[in-house]
C-alpha positions in Angstrom: -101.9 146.4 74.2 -103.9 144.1 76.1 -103.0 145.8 79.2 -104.7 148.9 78.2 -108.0 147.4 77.8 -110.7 148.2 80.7 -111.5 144.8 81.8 -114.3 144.2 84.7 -113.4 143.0 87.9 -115.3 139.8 89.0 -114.3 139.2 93.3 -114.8 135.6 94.3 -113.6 133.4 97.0 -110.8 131.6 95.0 -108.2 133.4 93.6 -105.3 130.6 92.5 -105.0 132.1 89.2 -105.1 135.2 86.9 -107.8 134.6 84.6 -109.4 137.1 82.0 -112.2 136.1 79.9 -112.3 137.6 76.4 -116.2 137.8 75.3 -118.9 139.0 73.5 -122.3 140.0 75.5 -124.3 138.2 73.2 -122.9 135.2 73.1 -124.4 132.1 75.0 -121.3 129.9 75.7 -119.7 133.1 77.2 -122.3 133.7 79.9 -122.0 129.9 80.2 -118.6 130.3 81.3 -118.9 133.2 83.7 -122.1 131.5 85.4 -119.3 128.5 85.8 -116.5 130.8 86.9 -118.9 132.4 88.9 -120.6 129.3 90.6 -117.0 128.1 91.0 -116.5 131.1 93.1 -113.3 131.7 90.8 -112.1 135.8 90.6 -111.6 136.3 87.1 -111.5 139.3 84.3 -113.4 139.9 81.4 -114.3 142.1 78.5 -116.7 142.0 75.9 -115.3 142.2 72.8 -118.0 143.6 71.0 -118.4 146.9 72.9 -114.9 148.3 72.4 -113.8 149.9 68.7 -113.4 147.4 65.9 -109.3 148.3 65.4 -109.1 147.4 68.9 -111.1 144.0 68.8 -108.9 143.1 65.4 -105.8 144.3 67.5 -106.5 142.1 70.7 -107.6 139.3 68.7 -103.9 139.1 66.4 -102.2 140.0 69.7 -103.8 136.9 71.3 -103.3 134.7 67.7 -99.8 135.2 68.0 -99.1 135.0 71.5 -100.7 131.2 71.8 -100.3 130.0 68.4 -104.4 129.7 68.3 -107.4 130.5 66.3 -109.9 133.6 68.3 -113.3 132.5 68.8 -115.1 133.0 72.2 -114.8 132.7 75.0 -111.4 132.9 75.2 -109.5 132.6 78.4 -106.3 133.5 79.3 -105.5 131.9 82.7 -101.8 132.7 84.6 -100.5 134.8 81.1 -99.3 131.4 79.7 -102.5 128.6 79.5 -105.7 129.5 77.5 -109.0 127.6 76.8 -111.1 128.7 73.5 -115.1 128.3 73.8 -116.8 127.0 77.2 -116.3 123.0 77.3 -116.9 122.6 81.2 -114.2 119.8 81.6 -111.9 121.3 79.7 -112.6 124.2 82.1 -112.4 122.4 85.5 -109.5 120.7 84.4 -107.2 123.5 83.5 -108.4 125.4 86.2 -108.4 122.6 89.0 -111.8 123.0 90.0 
């Protein structure tokens, strides 16, 4: 499921992880986190959650619920398949990511 998405591609000078960025365009701790990621110099994914179809929000968001045991709310980042972060805390962030 999540592999069928159409994510945007984000180049950057570090690349030590696979991160995708769920999102919504409107939201204001998600462009937070890509101006971080993007200061950072990090590549990264992302979508925005509100401009694809509703059954396939609900889908990616119960796909995401059951795969790391944790409530949706955005940003949510899925870094390396196995680590996430919900909502833009920049420690939490640089921490994870080793920045």
């Amino acid at each position: 499921m999540l592999e069928t998405l159409s994510y945007t591609e984000v180049p950057g000078s570090s690349s030590e992880h696979d991160i995708v960025v769920y999102a919504l365009s409107t939201c204001g701790f998600c462009k937070r986190a890509m101006a971080f990621l993007n200061g950072k110099g990090v590549t990264y994914r992302y979508i925005y959650m509100d401009r694809v179809p509703l059954e396939t929000k609900n889908e990616t968001k119960k796909v995401l619920k059951e795969r790391f045991k944790a409530d949706i709310a955005f940003p949510f980042a899925v870094i390396d398949g196995d680590q996430h972060l919900v909502g833009f805390i920049e420690p939490d962030w640089t921490k994870t990511l080793g920045l």
